[in-house]
C-alpha positions as CSV (number, residue, x, y, z in Angstrom):
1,X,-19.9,-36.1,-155.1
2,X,-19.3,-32.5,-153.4
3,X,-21.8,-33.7,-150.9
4,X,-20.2,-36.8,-150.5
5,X,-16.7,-35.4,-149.9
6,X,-18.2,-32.6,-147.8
7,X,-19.6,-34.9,-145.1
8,X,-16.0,-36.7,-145.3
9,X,-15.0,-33.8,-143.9
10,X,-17.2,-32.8,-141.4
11,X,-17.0,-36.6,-140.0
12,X,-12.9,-35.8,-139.7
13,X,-13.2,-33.3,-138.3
14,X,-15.7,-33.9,-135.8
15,X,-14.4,-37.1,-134.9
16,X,-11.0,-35.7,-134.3
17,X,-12.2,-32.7,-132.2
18,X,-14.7,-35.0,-130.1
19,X,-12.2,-38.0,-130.4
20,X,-9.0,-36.5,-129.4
21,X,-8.6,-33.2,-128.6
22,X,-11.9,-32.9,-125.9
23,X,-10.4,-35.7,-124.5
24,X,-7.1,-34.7,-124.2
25,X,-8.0,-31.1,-122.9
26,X,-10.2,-32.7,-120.1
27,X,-7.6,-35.5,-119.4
28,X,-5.0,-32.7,-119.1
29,X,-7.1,-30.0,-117.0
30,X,-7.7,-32.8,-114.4
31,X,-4.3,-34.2,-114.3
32,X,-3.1,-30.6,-113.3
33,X,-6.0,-29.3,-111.2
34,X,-6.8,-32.4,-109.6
35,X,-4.3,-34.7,-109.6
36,X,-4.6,-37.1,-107.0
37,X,-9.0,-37.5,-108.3
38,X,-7.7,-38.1,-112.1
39,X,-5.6,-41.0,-111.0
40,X,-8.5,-42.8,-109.0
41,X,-8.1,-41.5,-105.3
42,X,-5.3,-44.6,-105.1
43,X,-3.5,-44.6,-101.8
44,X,-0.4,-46.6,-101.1
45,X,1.1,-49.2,-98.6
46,X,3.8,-48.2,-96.8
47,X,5.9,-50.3,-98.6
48,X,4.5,-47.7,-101.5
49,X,3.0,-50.8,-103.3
50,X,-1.1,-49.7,-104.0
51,X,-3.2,-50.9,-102.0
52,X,-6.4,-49.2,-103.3
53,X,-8.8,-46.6,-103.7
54,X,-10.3,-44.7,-101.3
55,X,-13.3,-44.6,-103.6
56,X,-14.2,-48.7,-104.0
57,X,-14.3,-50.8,-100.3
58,X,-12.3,-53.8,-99.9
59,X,-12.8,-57.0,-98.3
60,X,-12.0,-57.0,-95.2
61,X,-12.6,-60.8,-92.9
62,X,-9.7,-60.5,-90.8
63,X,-10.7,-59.9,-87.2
64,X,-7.5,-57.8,-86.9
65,X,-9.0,-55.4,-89.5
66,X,-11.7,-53.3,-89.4
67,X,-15.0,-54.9,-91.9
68,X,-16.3,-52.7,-94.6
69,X,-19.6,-52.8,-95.8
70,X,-20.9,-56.1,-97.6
71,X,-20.3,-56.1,-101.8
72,X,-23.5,-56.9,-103.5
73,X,-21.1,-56.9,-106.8
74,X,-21.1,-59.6,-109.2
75,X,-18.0,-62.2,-109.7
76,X,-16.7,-61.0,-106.6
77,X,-16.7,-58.8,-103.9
78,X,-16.2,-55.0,-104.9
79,X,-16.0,-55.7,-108.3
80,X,-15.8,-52.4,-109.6
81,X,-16.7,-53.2,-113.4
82,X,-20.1,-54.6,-111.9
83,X,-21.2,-51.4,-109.5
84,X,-25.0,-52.5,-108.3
85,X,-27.5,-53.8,-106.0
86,X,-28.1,-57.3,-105.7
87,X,-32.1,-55.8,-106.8
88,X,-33.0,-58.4,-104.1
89,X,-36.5,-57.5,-102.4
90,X,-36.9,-57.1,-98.4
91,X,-38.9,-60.6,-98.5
92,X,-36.5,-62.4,-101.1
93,X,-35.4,-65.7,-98.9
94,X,-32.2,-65.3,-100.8
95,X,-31.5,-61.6,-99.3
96,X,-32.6,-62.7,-96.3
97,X,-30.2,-65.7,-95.9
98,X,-27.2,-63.3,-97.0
99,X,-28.2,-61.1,-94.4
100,X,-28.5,-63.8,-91.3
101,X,-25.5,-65.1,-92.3
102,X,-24.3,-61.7,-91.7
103,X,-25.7,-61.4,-88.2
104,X,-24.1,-64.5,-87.2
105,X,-20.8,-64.1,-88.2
106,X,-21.2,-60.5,-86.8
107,X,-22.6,-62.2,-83.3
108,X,-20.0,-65.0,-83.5
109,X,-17.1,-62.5,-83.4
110,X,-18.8,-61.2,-79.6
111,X,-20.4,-57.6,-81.6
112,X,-22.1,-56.1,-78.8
113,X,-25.7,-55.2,-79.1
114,X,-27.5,-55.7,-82.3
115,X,-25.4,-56.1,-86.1
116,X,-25.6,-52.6,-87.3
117,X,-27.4,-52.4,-91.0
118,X,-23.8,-51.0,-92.5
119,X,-22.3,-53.8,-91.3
120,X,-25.2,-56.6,-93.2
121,X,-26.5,-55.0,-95.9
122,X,-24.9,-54.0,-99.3
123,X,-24.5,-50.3,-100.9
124,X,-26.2,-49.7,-103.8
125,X,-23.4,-49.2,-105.6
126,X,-22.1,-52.2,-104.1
127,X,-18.6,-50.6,-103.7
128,X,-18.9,-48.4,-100.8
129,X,-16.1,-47.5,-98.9
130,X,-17.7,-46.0,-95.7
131,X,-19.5,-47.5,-92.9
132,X,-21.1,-45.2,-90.2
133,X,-18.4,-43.8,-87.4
134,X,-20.3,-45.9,-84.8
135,X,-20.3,-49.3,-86.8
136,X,-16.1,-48.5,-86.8
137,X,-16.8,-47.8,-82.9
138,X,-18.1,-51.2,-82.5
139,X,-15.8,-53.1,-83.9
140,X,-12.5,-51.5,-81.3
141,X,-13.1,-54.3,-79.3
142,X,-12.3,-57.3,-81.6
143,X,-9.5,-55.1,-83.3
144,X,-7.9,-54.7,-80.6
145,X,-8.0,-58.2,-79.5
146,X,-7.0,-58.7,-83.3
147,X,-3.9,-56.8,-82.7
148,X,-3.2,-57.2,-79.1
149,X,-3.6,-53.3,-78.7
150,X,-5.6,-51.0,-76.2
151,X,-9.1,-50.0,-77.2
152,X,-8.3,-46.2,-76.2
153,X,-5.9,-46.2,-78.8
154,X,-8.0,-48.0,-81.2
155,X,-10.9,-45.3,-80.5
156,X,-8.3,-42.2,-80.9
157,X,-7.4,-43.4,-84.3
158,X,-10.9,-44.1,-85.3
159,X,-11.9,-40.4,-84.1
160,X,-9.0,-38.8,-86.1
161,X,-10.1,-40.6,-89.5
162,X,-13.8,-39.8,-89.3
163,X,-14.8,-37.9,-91.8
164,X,-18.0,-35.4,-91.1
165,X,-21.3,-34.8,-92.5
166,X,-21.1,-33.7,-96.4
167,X,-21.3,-30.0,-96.4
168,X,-22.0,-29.9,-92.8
169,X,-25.1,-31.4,-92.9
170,X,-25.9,-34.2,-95.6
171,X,-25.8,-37.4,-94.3
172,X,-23.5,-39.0,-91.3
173,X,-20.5,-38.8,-89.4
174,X,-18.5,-41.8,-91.8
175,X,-15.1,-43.6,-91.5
176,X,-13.3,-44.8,-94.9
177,X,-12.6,-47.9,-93.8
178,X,-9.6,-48.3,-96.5
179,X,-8.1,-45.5,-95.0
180,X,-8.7,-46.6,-91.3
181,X,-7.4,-50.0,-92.3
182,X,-4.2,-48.3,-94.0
183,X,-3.8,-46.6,-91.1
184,X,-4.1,-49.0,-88.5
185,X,-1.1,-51.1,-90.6
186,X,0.9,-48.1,-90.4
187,X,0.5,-48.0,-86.3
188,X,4.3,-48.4,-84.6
């Protein structure tokens, strides 16, 4: 019975200090060192409705928007309860239909020069926010026809949300194209 009563105890008390007060240590140490991370990255409208996270793309078809990378999510696009790869193979017809489908739409809005592979092919998270600050570049001419503004201004704006290499040196100069997008709405 001691025994009994003993782990009783021990499964309180562990449950309670794993269960609630870890917890509620972390939650509170991120809510006052990093506030804006702990609540999701979100960013706002300027309405200050959300519109967001700056971590998880959107959809993006309007040609007066810049396009994100493609979703390979389940459900829908940039689901983020279903973060993955479609775990389609480079010779799955399947994959490769998605990804001609891609390169005409791409070719049918007047992309110069080949469909770059940010712009047809799925993270694999399937949630990516980025696309490389040339695939942005590409896509100034149909924004600005979108909008009915000048590409110069277009570029400038483009230039001044690129985000550099990770440390310097990891990976490649990258646009978030949530925040571009954000941006661009919030242009007078």
């Amino acid at each position: 019975m001691k025994a009994i009563r003993t782990a009783m105890l021990l499964f309180i008390c562990l449950t309670v200090t794993a269960g609630v007060i870890y917890p509620g240590v972390v939650t509170l140490i991120g809510q006052l060192a990093f506030p804006r991370q702990a609540m999701g990255n979100l960013v706002q409208k300027a309405d200050g409705s959300p519109a967001g996270s700056l971590l998880i793309g959107q959809p993006f078809s309007d040609p007066k928007y810049f396009w994100s990378r493609p979703s390979a999510t389940s459900d829908f696009p940039y689901n983020p309860l279903a973060s993955g790869g479609s775990n389609l193979g480079p010779t799955n017809p399947d994959l490769l239909k998605q990804v001609a489908d891609r390169v005409a739409a791409l070719k049918a809005s007047g992309l110069p020069g080949p469909a770059p592979a940010d712009l047809v092919m799925a993270s694999g998270s399937g949630l990516d926010p980025h696309i490389r600050l040339e695939t942005a570049l590409l896509q100034v001419y149909r924004v600005a026809g979108g909008r009915g503004l000048q590409e110069d201004r277009l570029r400038r704006l483009v230039q001044e949300q690129a985000e550099g290499r990770q440390l310097g040196f990891l990976g490649v100069d990258r646009v978030n194209v949530v925040k571009l997008n954000l941006a661009l709405d919030n242009l007078k």
